[in-house]
C-alpha positions as CSV (number, residue, x, y, z in Angstrom):
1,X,191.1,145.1,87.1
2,X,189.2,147.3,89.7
3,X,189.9,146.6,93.3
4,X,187.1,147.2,96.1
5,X,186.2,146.8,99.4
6,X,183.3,144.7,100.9
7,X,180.3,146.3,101.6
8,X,180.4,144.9,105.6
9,X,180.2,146.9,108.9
10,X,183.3,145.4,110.2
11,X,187.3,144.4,108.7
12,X,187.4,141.7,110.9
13,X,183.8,139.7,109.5
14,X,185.6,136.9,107.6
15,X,187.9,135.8,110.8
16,X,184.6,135.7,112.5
17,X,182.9,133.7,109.7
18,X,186.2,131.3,109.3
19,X,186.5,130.4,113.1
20,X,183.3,131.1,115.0
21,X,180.3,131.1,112.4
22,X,180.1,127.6,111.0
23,X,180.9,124.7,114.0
24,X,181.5,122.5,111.3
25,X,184.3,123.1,108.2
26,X,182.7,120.2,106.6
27,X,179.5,122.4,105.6
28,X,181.3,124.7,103.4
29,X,180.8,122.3,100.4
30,X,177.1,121.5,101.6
31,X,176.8,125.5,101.5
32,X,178.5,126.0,98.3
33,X,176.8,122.9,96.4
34,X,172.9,124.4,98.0
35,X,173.9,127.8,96.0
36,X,174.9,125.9,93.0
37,X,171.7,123.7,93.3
38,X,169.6,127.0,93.9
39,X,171.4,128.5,90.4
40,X,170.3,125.8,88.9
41,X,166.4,126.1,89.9
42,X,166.8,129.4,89.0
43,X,168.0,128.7,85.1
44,X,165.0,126.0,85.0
45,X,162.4,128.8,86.3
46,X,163.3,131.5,83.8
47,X,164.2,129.5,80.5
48,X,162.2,126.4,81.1
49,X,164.7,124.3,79.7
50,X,167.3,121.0,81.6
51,X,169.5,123.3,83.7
52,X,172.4,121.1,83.4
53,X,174.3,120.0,86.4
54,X,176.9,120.5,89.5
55,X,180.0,119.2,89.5
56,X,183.1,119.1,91.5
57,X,187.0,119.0,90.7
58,X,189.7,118.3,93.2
59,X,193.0,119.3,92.2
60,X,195.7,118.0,94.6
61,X,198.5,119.4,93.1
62,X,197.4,122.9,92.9
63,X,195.2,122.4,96.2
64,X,192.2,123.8,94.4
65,X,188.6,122.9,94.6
66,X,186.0,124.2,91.7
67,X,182.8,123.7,92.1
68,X,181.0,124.4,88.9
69,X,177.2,125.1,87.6
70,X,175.5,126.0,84.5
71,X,172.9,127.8,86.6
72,X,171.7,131.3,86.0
73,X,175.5,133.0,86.2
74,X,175.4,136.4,87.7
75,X,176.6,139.7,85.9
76,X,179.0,141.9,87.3
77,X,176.1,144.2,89.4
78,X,175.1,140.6,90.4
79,X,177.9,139.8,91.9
80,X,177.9,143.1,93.9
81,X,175.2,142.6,95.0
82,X,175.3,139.2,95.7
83,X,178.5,138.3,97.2
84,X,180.5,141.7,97.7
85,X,177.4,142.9,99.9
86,X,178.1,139.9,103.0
87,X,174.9,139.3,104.4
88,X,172.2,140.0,101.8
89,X,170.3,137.1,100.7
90,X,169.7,136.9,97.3
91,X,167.1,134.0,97.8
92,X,164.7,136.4,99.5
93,X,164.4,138.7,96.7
94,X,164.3,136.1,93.8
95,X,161.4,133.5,95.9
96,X,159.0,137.0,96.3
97,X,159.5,137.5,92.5
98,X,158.5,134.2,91.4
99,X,156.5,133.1,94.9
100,X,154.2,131.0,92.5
101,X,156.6,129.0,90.9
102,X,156.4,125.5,92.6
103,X,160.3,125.2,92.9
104,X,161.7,125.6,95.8
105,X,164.9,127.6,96.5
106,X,167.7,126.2,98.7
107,X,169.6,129.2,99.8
108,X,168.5,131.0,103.2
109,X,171.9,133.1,103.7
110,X,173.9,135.4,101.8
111,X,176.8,134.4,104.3
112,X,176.5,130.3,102.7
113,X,178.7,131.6,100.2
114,X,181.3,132.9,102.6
115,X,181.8,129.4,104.2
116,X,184.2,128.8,102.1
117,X,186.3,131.3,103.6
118,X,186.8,128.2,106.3
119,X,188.9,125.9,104.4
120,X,189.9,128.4,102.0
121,X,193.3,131.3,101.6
122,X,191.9,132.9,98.4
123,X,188.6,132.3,96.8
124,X,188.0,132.7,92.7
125,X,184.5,133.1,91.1
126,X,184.1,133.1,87.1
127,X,180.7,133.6,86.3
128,X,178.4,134.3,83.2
129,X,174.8,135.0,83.4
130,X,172.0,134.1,81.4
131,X,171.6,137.4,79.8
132,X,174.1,138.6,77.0
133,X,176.1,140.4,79.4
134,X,179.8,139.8,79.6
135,X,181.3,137.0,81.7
136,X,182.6,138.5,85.3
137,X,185.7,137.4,87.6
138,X,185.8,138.2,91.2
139,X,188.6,137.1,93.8
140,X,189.4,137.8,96.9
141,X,192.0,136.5,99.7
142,X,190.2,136.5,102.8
143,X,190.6,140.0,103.7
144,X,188.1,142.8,103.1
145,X,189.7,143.7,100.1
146,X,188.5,141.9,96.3
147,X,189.3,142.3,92.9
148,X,187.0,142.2,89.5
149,X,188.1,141.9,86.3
150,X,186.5,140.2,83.2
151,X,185.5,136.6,83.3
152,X,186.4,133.7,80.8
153,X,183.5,131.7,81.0
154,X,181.8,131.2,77.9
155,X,178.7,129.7,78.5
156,X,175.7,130.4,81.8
157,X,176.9,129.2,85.1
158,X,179.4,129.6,87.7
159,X,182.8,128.3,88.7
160,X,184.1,128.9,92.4
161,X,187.7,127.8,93.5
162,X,189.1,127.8,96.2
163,X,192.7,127.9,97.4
164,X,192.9,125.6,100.3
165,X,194.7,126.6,103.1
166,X,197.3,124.5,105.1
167,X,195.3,123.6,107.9
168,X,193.0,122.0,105.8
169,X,194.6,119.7,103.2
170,X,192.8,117.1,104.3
171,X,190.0,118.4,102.0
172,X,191.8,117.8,98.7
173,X,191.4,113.9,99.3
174,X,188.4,112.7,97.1
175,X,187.4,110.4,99.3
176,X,186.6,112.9,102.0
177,X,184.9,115.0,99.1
178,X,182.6,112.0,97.7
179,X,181.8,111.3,101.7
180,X,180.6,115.0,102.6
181,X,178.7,114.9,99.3
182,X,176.9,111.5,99.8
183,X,176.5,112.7,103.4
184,X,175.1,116.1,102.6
185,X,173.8,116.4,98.4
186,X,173.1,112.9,97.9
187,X,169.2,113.3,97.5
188,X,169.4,117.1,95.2
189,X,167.8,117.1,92.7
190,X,170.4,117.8,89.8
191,X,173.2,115.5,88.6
192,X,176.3,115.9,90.5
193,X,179.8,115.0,89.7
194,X,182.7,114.4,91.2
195,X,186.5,114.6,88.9
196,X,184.1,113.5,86.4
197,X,182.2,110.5,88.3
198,X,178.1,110.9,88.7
199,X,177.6,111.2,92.3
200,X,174.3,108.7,92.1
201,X,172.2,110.9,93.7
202,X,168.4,110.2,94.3
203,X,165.2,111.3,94.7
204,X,164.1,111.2,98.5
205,X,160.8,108.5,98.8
206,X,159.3,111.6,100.8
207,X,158.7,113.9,97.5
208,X,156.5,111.0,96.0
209,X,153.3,110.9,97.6
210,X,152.5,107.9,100.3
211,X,149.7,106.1,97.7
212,X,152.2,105.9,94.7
213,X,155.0,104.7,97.1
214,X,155.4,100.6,97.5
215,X,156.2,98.4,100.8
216,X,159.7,97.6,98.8
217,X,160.6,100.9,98.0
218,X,159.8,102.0,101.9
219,X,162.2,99.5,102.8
220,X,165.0,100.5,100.5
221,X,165.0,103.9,101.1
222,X,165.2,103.0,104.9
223,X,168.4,100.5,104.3
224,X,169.9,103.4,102.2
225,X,169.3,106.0,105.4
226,X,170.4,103.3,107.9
227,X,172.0,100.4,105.7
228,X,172.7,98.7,108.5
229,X,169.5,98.4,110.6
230,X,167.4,95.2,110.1
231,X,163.9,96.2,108.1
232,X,161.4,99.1,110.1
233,X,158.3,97.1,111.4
234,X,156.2,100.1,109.8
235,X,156.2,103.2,109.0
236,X,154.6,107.2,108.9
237,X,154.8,109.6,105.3
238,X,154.3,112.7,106.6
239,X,153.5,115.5,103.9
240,X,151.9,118.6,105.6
241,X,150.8,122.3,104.1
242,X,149.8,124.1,106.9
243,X,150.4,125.7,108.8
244,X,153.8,125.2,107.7
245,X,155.6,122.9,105.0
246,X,157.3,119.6,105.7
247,X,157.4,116.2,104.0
248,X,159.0,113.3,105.9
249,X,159.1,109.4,106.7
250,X,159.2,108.2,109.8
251,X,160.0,104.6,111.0
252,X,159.2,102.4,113.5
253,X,162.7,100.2,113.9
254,X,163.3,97.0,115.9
255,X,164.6,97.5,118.9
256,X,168.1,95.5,118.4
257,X,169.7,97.9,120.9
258,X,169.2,99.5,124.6
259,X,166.7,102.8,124.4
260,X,168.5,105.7,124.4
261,X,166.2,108.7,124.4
262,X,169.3,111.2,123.9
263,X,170.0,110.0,120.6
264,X,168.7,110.9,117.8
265,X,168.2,109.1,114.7
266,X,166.1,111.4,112.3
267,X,167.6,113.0,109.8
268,X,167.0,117.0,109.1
269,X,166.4,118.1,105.6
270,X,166.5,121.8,104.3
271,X,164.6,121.3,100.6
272,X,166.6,118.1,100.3
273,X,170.1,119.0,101.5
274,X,171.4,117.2,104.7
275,X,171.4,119.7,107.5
276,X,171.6,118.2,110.9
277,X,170.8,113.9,112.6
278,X,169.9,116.5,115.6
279,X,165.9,116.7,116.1
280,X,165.4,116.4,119.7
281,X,163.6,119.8,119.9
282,X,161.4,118.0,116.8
283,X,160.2,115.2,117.7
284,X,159.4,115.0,122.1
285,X,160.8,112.5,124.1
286,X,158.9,109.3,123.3
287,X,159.3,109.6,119.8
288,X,163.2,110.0,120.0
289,X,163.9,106.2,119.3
290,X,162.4,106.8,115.6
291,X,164.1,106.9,112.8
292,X,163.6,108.5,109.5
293,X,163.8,112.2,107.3
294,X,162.3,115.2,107.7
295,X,161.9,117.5,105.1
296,X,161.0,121.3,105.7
297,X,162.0,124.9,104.4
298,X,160.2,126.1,107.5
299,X,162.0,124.6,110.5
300,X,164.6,127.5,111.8
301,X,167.9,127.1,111.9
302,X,171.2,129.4,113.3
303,X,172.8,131.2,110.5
304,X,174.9,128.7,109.9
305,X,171.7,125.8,109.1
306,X,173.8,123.8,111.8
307,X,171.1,123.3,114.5
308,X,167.6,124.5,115.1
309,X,166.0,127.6,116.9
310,X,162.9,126.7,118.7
311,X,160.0,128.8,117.8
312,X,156.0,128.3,117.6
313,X,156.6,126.5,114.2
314,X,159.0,123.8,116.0
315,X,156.2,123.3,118.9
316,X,153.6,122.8,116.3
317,X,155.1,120.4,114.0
318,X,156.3,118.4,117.5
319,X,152.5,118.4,118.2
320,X,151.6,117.6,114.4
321,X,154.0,114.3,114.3
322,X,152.8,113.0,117.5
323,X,149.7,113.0,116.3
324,X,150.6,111.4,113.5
325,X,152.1,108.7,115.0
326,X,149.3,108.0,117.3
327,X,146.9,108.1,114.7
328,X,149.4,105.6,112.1
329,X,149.4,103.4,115.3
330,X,145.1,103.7,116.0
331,X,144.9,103.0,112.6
332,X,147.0,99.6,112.9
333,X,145.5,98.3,116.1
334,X,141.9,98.7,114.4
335,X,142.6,97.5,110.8
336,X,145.5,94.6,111.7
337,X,145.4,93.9,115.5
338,X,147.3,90.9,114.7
339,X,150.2,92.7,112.8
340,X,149.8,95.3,115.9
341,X,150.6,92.5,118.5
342,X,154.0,91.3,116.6
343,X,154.9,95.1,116.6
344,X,154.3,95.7,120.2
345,X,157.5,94.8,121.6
346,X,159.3,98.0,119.4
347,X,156.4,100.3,120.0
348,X,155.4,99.3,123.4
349,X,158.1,102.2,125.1
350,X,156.7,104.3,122.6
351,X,153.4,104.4,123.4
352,X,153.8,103.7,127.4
353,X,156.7,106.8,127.5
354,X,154.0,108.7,125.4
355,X,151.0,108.3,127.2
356,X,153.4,109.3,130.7
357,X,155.0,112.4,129.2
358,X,151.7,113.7,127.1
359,X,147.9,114.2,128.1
360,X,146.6,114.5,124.6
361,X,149.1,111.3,123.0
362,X,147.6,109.4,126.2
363,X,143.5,110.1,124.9
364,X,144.9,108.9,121.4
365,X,146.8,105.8,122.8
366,X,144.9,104.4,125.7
367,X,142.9,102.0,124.5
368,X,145.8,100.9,122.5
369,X,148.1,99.6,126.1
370,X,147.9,95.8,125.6
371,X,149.3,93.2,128.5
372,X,149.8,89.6,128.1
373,X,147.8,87.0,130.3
374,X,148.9,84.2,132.2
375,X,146.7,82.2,129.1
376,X,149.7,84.0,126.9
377,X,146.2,85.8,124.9
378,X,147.0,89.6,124.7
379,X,144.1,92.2,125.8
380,X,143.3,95.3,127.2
381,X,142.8,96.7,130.9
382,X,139.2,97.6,129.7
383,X,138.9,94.1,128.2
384,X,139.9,92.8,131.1
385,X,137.6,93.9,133.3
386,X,134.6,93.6,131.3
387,X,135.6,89.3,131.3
388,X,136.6,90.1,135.2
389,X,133.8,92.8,136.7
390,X,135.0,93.8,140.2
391,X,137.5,97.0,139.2
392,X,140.3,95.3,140.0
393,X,143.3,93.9,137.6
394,X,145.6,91.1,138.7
395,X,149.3,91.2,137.2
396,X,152.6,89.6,138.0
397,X,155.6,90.9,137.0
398,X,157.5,87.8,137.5
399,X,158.6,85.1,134.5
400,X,155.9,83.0,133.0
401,X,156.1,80.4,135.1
402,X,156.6,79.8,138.7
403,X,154.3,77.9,141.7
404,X,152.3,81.5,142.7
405,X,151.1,81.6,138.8
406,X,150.3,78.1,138.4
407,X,148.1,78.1,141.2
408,X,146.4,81.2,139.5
409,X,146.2,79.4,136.1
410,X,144.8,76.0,137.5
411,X,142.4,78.3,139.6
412,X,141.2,80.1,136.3
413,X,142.0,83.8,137.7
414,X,143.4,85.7,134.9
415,X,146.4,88.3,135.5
416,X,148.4,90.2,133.5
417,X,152.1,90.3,133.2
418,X,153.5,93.9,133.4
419,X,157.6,93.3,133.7
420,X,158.4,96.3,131.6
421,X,160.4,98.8,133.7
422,X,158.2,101.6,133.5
423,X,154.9,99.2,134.0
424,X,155.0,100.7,137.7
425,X,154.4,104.1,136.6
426,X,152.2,103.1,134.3
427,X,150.2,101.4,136.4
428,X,149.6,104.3,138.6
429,X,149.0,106.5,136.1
430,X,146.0,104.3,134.4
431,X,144.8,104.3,138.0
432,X,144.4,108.2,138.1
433,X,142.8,108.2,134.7
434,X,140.5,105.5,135.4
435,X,138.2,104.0,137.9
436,X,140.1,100.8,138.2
437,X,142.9,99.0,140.9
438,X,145.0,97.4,140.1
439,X,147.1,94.6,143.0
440,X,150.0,92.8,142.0
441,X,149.4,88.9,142.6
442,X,152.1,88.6,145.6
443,X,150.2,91.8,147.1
444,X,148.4,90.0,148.9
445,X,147.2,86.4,149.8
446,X,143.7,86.0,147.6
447,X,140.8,84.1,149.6
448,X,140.4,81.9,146.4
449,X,143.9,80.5,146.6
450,X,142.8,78.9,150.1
451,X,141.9,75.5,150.8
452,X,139.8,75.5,153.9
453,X,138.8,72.1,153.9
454,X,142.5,71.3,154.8
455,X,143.2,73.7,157.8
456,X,145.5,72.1,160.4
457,X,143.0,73.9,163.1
458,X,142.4,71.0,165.3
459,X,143.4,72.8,168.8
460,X,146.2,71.0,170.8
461,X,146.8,70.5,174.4
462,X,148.2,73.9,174.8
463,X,144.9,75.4,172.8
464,X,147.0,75.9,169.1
465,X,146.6,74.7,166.1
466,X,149.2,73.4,164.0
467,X,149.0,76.1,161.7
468,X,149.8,78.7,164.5
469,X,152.9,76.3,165.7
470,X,154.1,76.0,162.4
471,X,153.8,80.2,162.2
472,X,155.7,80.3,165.3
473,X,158.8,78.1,164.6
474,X,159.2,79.7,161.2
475,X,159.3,83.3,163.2
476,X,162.0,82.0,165.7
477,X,164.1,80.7,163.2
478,X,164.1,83.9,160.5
479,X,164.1,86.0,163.6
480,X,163.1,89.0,162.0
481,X,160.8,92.3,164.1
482,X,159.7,93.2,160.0
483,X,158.4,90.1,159.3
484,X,155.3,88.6,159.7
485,X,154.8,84.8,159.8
486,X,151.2,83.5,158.7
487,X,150.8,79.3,157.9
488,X,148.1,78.9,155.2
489,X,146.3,75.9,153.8
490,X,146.8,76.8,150.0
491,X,145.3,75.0,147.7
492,X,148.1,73.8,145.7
493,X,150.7,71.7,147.5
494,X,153.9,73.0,145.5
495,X,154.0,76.0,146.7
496,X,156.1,75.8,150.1
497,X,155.8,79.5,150.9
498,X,155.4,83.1,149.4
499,X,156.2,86.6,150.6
500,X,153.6,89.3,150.4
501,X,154.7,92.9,150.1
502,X,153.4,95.7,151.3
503,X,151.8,97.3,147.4
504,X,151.9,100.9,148.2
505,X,155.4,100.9,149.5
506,X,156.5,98.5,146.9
507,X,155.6,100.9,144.4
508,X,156.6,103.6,145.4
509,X,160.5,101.8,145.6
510,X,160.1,101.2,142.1
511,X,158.7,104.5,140.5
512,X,161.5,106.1,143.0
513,X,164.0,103.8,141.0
514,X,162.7,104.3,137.9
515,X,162.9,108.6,138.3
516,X,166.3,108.1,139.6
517,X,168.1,105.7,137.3
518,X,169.1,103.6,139.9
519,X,167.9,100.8,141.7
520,X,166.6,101.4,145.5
521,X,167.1,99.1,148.3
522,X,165.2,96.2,148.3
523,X,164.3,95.5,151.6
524,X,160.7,97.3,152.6
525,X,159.1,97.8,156.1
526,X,156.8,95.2,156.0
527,X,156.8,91.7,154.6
528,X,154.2,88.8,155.3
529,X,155.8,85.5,154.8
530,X,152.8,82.9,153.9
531,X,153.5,79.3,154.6
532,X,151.9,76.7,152.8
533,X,150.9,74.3,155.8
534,X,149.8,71.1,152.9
535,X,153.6,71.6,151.6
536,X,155.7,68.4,152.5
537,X,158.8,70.9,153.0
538,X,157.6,72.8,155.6
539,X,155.7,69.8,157.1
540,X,159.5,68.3,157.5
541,X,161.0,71.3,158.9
542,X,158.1,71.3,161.5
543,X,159.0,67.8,162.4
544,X,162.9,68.4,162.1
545,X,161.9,71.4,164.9
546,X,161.6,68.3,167.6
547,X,164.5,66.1,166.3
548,X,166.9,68.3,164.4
549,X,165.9,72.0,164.8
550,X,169.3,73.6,163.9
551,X,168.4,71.9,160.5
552,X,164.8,73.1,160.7
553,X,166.1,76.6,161.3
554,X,168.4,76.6,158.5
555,X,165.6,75.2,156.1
556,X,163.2,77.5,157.5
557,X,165.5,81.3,156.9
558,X,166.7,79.4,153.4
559,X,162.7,79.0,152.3
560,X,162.7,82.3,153.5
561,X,165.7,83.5,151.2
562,X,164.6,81.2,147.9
563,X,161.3,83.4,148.3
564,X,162.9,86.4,148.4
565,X,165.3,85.3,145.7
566,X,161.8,84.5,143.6
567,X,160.2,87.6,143.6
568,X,163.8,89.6,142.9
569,X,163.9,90.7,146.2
570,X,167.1,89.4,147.7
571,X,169.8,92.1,148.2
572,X,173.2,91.2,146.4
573,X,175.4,91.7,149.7
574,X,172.8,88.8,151.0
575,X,173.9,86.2,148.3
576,X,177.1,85.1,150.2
577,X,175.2,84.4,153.2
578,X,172.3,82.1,151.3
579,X,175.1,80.0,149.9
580,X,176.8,80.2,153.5
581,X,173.6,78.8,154.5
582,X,172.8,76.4,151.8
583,X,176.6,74.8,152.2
584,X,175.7,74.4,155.7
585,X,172.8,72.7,155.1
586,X,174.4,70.1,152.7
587,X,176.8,69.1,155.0
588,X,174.5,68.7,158.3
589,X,172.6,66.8,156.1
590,X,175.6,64.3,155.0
591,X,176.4,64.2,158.4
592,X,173.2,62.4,159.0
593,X,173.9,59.9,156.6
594,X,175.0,56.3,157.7
């Protein structure tokens, strides 16, 4: 038996590796399985014959793990070079040899092998290669001494134990075997075993191309990524040459849960293995609530294939999948606008965070921003205003229903409905990329909404009209400097009063909220508070003003409240005082009762 040292620059290299090198122990059989798997390739390259397969042997009692191949083996200047030389990468060497073989090879890091060093006390390797030369054993303990003698293997391949260590027992459960293997080997594409059990791995639906692949099978290969997500709505296969390689699906799911645009839910693949559920520097912003695989042997990642290193490639394939997306979603809205409608509640944040966050998604999506109409018909702001010439777009971001809209609806206006939290920004932005306004409905009083044949503006002894009176005793009562008092003839009689809000400052309270992740105060500098003089509520409270007005006054500020209440304006800490108020009311008005 000859005994060596490793070819490193430094003693102290497989401390490093154990404890600083790999965040994650669990990747050592991820590492180990990719160099079996590349083997493997290897053996199918150069004798064009079934490799064989990978399999894996847990041995509690003498807290060993093998992990075996019948790959190409490696002869005993192999395994100098190979594994006693830390840090060469034997994968470089053998993919510039055989460049134009279509397989691909796994391996990126000489150091892969050395992972086991994480879990491990002593590591064994039995190897025979593919040539006639003589089978090889190599062991060492951790240190940077190792020791070769002859191998027993009799046939090609490779058979690595390892001595587990005490601090990681846990590792010589099978279940925690068969779970880091489903986790991380599940989709390789050689048989895998497990104390004699097939694995059941698969072949990922993103190596087929996207015409031979089936609605059902896009489904089933989502429930086996997320099995328990109800179905995608649709979907992206992504398969790109240049200028780099990558093969993917991406999904649109249903949004059964809160947005969270720091999670991620698409799944890294390195040439099939499981790498990382950590793509934020992939995909931007916007597209973070997809889910799905991607599949690339260019994407960079740390030395330990643990997370990514952002380089020109990353930026581009970012830029490559938004465009895809956009393009999928184009390509939907024009062919099946109805299927588009039934998806726009999961892709609406998509495309509305999109078109904020990125000038060129925005060109690709902005003809595709629909609204809702108070006639419950979905359209376009460019739709809108060719049916409504003028520039300007109407929109309510209240419920459906409510007195303000009905008067709109019976009037034949059409609005739009934009209650989505980030409609404000929105909003503004389509006004700085188009020539168009846009006014919320409470923004102001419109002229059509008036009935003028019904103005109380017969002049009284005093030289005011009702409609001024009735202003002025709803003022006295509220009794506030920032609000103004106006008594209209609308042309609806339901209505007993609305508050119009100042638009500019009103949005700026909400895109303020909306940047700061918290809700603002609600109250704003100035207020108009409309009175509907044809409304049989305020007509009593102006004749309660002669005979009763402690009751009118209370009627008059609760109005006041109920419309604030209406149009989400009411601050909480105000709550206990409208059902102070509302309790007073009650019982004044018992009082009047025989």
């Amino acid at each position: 038996m000859q005994q060596k040292n490793l070819s490193i620059h430094s003693e102290n290299i497989l401390p490093i590796i154990k404890k600083w090198l790999y965040s994650d122990k669990d990747i050592f059989l991820r590492e180990l399985i990719s160099n079996a798997c590349d083997a493997l390739t290897k053996a199918k390259i150069l004798l064009s014959a079934d490799p064989g397969s990978i399999s894996v042997r847990v041995d509690k009692a003498k807290k060993t793990i093998t992990i075996s191949d019948t790959g190409i083996g490696m002869t005993a200047e192999e395994v100098e070079k190979y594994i006693a030389q830390i840090a060469f990468s034997g994968a470089e060497e053998f993919v510039n040899k055989y460049k134009n073989e279509k397989e691909q090879i796994i391996g990126h890091f000489g150091l892969g092998f050395y992972s086991a060093y994480m879990v491990s006390a002593k590591v064994e390797l039995d190897t025979r290669s593919y040539t006639d030369a003589p089978a090889v054993f190599w062991t060492c303990d951790g240190t940077s001494t190792y020791s070769m003698d002859a191998g027993t293997r009799t046939t090609r391949g490779t058979d690595i134990t390892l001595y587990i260590d005490e601090e990681s027992l846990e590792y010589l459960e099978e279940t925690k075997i068969r779970q880091l293997l489903d986790r991380h080997c599940k989709f390789l594409p050689y048989p895998i075993e497990l104390n004699g059990k097939p694995l059941g791995n698969q072949a990922p639906l993103w190596m087929k191309n996207a015409s031979e692949c089936t609605d059902k099978e896009y489904i089933e290969f989502y429930r086996t990524l997320f099995p328990l997500d109800p179905e995608p709505i649709f979907w992206i296969h992504l398969n790109v040459d240049y200028p780099f390689n990558l093969k993917g699906i991406l999904y649109f799911p249903k949004l059964h849960r809160r947005l969270d645009a720091k999670e991620s839910t698409i799944k890294l693949f390195c040439n099939r293995v499981f790498v990382s559920d950590n793509c934020k520097d992939i995909l931007p912003d916007y597209l973070m609530i997809l889910r799905g695989a991607i599949d690339s042997p260019d994407i960079p990642l740390n030395v330990s294939r643990s997370y990514l290193q952002v380089d020109k490639n990353v930026r581009q394939l970012s830029t490559h999948i938004s465009k895809k997306v956009s393009d999928r979603l184009s390509t939907l809205y024009k062919t099946d606008r109805t299927k588009f409608i039934e998806a726009w509640p999961d892709v609406e944040m998509i495309v509305k965070l999109g078109a904020l966050q990125d000038d060129k998604f925005f060109e690709r999506v902005k003809d595709l921003i629909i609204w809702k109409n108070g006639e419950e018909s979905w359209t376009t702001a460019a739709e809108y205003l060719e049916r409504n010439p003028g520039g300007k777009i109407l929109y309510a971001t209240e419920d459906r229903s409510g007195p303000l809209l009905n008067i709109y609806r019976d009037k034949k206006i059409e609005f739009l409905y934009a209650n989505a939290f980030i409609d404000t920004a929105v909003i503004n932005f389509l006004e700085d990329k188009h020539s168009c306004k846009f006014q919320r409905i409470d923004g102001q009083l419109d002229d059509t909404l008036l009935d003028a044949s019904r103005e109380k503006n017969l002049l009284d002894a005093e030289g005011k009209t009702e409609s001024s009176r009735t202003a002025e005793l709803i003022s006295r009562a509220l009794n506030r400097s920032e609000v103004t008092v106006e008594a209209k003839s609308l042309s609806s009689d339901e209505l007993p009063g609305l508050i119009v809000l100042n638009e500019e400052e009103r949005r700026m309270r909400d895109y303020m909220s909306l940047t700061q992740g918290k809700p603002l105060p609600k109250l704003l500098s100035k207020k108009t508070f409309v009175v509907n003089t044809n409304n049989k509520l305020i007509q009593t409270i102006a004749r309660l003003e002669k005979k009763q007005p402690d009751i009118a006054s209370l009627l008059a500020c609760h109005l006041y409240d109920l419309s604030l209440l209406s149009i989400k304006e009411l601050e909480p800490k105000e709550a206990e005082q409208v059902f102070s108020r509302q309790t007073s009311i009650l019982e004044k008005l018992a009082n009047l009762l025989p």
